[in-house]
Residue frames as a rotation matrix with the C-alpha (Angstrom) as fourth column:
UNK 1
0.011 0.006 -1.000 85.73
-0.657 0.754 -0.003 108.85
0.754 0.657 0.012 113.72
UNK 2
0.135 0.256 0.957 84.86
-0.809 0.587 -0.043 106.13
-0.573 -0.768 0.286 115.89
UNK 3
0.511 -0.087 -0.855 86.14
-0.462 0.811 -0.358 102.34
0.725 0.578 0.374 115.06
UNK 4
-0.532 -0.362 0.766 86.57
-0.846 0.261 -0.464 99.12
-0.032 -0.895 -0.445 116.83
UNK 5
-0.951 0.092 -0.296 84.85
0.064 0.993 0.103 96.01
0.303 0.079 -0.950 117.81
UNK 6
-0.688 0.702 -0.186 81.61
-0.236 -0.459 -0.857 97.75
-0.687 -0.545 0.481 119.34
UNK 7
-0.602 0.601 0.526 78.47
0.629 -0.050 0.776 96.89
0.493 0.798 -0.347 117.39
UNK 8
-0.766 0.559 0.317 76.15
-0.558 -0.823 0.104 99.36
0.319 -0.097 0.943 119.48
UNK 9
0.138 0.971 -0.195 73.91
-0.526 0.239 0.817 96.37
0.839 -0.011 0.543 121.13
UNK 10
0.613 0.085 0.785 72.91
-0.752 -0.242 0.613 95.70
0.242 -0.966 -0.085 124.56
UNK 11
0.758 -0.532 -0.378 75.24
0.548 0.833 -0.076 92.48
0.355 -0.150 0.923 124.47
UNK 12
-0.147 -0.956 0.253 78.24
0.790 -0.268 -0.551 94.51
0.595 0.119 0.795 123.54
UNK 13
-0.023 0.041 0.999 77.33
-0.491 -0.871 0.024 97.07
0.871 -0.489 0.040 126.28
UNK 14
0.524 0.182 0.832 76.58
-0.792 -0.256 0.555 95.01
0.314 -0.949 0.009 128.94
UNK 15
0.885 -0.027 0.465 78.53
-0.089 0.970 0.226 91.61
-0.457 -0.241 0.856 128.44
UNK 16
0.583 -0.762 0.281 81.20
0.791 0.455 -0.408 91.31
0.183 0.460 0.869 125.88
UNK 17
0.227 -0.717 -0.659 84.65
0.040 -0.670 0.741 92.90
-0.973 -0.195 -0.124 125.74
UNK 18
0.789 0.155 0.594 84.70
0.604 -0.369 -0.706 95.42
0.109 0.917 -0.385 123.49
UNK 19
-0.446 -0.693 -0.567 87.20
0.600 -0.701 0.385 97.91
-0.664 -0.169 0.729 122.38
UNK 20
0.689 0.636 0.347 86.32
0.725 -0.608 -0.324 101.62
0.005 0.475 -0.880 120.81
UNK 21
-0.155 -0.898 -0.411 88.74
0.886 -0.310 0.345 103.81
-0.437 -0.311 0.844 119.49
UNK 22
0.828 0.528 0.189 87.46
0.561 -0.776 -0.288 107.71
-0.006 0.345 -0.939 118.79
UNK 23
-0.447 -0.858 0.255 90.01
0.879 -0.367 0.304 109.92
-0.167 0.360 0.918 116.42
UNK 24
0.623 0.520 -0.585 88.96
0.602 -0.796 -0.067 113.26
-0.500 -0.310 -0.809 117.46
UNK 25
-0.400 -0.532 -0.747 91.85
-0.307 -0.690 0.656 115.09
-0.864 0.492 0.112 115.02
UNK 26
0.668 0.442 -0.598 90.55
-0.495 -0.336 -0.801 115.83
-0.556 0.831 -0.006 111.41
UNK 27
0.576 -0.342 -0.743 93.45
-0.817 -0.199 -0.542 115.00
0.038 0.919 -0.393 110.01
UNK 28
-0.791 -0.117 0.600 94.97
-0.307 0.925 -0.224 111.83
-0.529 -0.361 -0.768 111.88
UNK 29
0.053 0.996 0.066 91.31
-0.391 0.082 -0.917 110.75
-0.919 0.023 0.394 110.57
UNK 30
0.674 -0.022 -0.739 92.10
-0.718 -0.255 -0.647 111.32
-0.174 0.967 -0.188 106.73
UNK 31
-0.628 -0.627 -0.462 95.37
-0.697 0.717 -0.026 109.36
0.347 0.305 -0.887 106.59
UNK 32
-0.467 0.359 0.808 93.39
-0.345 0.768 -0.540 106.47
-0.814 -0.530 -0.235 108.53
UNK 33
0.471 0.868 -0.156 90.57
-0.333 0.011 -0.943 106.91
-0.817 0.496 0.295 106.06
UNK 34
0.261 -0.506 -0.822 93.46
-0.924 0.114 -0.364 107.09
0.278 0.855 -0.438 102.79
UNK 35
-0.668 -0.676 0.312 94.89
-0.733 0.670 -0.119 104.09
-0.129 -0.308 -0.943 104.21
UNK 36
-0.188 0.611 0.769 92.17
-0.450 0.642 -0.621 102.28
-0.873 -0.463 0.154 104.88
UNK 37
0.745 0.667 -0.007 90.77
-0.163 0.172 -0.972 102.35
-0.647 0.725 0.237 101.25
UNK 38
0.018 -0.715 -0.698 94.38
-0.989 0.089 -0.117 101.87
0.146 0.693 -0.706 99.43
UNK 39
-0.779 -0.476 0.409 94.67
-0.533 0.846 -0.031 98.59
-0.331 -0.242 -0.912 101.55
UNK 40
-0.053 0.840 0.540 90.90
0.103 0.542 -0.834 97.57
-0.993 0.011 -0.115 100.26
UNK 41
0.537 0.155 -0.829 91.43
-0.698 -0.470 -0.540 98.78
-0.473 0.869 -0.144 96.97
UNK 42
-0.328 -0.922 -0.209 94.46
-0.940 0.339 -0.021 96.44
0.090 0.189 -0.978 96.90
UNK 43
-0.556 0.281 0.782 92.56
-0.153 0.890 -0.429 93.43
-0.817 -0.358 -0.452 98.62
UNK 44
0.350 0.920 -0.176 90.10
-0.430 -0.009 -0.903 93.88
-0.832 0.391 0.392 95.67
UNK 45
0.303 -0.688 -0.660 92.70
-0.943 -0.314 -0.106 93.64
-0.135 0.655 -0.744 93.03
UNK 46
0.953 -0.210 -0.219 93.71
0.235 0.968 0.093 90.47
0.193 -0.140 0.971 94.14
């Protein structure tokens, strides 16, 4: 999983400061992933 401020374009490679943060455990991933969507599920709600 890969997530951060990076869009992948030659700016953000060769000018701006970017951060990139790569979650290389399967399961550190998942909670991230569960999390992610409870807190958007919630934002949706109102």
């Amino acid at each position: 999983m890969l997530l951060g401020s990076y869009n992948f374009s030659e700016n953000a490679d060769r000018s701006n400061d970017e951060n990139l943060l790569i979650i290389d455990d399967p399961g550190l991933a998942k909670r991230y992933l569960d999390e992610f969507y409870r807190v958007r599920e919630a934002a949706r709600r109102g």
